[in-house]
C-alpha positions as CSV (number, residue, x, y, z in Angstrom):
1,X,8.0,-18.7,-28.8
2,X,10.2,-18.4,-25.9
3,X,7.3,-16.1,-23.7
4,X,5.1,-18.5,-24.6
5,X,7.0,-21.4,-23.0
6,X,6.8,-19.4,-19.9
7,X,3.6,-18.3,-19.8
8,X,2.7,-22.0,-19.9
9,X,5.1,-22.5,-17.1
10,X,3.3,-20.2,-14.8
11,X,0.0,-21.1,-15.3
12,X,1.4,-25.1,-14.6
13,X,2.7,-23.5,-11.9
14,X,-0.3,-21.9,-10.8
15,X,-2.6,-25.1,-11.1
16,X,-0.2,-27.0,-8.7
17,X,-0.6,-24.5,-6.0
18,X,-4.0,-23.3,-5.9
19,X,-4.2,-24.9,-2.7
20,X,-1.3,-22.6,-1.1
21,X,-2.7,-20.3,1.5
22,X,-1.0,-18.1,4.2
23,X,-1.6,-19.0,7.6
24,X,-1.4,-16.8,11.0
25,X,-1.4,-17.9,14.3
26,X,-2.7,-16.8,17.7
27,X,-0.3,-14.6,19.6
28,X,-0.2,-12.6,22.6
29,X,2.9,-10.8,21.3
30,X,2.1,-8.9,18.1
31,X,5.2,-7.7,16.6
32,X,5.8,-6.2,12.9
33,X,9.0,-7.9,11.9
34,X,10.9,-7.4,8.3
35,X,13.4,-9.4,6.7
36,X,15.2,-8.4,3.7
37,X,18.2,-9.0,1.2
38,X,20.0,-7.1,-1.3
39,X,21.8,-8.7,-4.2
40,X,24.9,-6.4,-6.1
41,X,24.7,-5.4,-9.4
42,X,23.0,-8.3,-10.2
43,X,21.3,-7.2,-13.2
44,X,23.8,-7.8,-16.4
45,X,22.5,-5.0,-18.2
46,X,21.9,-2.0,-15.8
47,X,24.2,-3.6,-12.8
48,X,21.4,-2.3,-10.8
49,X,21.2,-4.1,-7.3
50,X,17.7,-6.2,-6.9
51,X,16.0,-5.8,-3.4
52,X,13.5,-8.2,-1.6
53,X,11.5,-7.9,1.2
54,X,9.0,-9.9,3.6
55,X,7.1,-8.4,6.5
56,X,5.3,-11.1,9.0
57,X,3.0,-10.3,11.9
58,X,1.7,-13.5,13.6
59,X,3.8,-16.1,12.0
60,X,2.1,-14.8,8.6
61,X,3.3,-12.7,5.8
62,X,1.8,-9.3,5.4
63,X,3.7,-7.7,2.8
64,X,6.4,-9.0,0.7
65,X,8.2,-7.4,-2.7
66,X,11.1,-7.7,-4.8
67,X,12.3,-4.9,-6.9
68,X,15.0,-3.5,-9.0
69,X,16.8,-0.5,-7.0
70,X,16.5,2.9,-8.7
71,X,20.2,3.8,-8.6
72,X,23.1,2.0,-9.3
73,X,25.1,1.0,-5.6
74,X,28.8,1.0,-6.0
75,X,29.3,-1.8,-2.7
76,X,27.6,-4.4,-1.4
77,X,27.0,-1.9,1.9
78,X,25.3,0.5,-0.9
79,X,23.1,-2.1,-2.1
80,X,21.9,-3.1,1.4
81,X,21.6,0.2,2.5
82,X,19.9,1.6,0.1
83,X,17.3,-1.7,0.6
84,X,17.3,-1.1,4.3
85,X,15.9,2.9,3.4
86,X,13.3,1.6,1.4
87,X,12.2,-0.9,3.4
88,X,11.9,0.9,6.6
89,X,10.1,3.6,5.3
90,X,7.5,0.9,4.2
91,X,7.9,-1.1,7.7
92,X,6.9,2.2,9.7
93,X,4.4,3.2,7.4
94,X,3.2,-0.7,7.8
95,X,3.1,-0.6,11.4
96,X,1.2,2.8,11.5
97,X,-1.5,1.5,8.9
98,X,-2.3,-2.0,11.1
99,X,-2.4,0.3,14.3
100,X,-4.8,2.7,12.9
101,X,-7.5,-0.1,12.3
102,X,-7.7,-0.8,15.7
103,X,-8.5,-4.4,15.3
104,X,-5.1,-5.0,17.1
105,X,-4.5,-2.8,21.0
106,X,-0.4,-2.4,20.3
107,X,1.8,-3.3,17.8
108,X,5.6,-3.4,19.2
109,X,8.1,-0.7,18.8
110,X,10.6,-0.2,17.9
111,X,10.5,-1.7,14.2
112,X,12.8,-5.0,13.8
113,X,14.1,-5.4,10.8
114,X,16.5,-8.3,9.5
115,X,19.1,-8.3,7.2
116,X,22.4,-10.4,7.0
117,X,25.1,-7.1,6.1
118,X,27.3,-6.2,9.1
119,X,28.8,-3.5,7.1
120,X,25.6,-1.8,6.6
121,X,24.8,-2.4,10.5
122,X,27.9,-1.0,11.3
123,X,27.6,2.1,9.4
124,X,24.0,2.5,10.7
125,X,25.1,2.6,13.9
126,X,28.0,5.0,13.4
127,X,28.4,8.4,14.2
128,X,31.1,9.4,11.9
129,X,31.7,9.3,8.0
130,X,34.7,7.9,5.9
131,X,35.9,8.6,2.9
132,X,34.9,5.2,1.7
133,X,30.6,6.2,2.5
134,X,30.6,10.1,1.7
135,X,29.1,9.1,-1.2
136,X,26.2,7.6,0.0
137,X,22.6,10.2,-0.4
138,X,21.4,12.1,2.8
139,X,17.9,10.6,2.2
140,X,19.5,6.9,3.4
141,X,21.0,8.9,6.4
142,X,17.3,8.4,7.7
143,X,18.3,4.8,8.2
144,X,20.6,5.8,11.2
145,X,17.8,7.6,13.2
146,X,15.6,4.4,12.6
147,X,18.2,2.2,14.2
């Protein structure tokens, strides 16, 4: 009874915004931009982090996701990390798809993407290892070259 309660809530929710629509606007400036966040261990069961994800171009959202990460990050820095990986890969991979349907001359380099961990910043930008981030897979090392 209880999935039925909320699949009556989504379709209520549904009726009362069929009239949503995105919107873009004209721009001279056509830049890819991302912004993302990175919960930890927020799911009770699997303390799994959960990672979301918006990409605009022209004041307009062109991709957006939320998603359960695959491994289980041991800090907050992990969490977002790991998020900042998966969402650049997408972000240049993004960028490379709307430039090769040449509706659009140039799309801004280098990729911007947002997210509100200075301890993942910091260790993106670092060129040394501690103790504390050894841990952390080579495949999320990519981050560093992206930055």
């Amino acid at each position: 009874m209880d999935h039925w309660k909320k699949v009556k809530r989504v379709m209520r929710y549904l009726q009362r915004t069929k009239d949503y629509m995105l919107t873009y606007r004209r721009s001279s400036h056509l830049e890819i931009v991302g912004y993302l966040d990175s919960d930890f261990a927020g799911c009770l069961d699997s303390r799994r982090s959960t990672s979301g994800y918006i990409f605009m171009l022209a004041r307009g959202a062109i991709s957006w996701k939320s998603v359960k990460q695959t491994l289980i990050a041991s800090s907050t820095m992990e969490a977002e990390f790991i998020a900042c990986y998966e969402v650049s890969n997408h972000g240049i991979w993004l960028r490379n798809f709307v430039t090769q349907l040449r509706i659009i001359d140039e799309i801004e380099k280098p990729l911007r993407i947002n997210y509100d961990n200075k301890a993942a910043e910091l260790y993106s930008k670092n060129n040394r290892s501690s103790s504390k981030s050894k841990h952390i897979d080579i495949k999320f090392l990519v981050v560093k070259e992206r930055v």
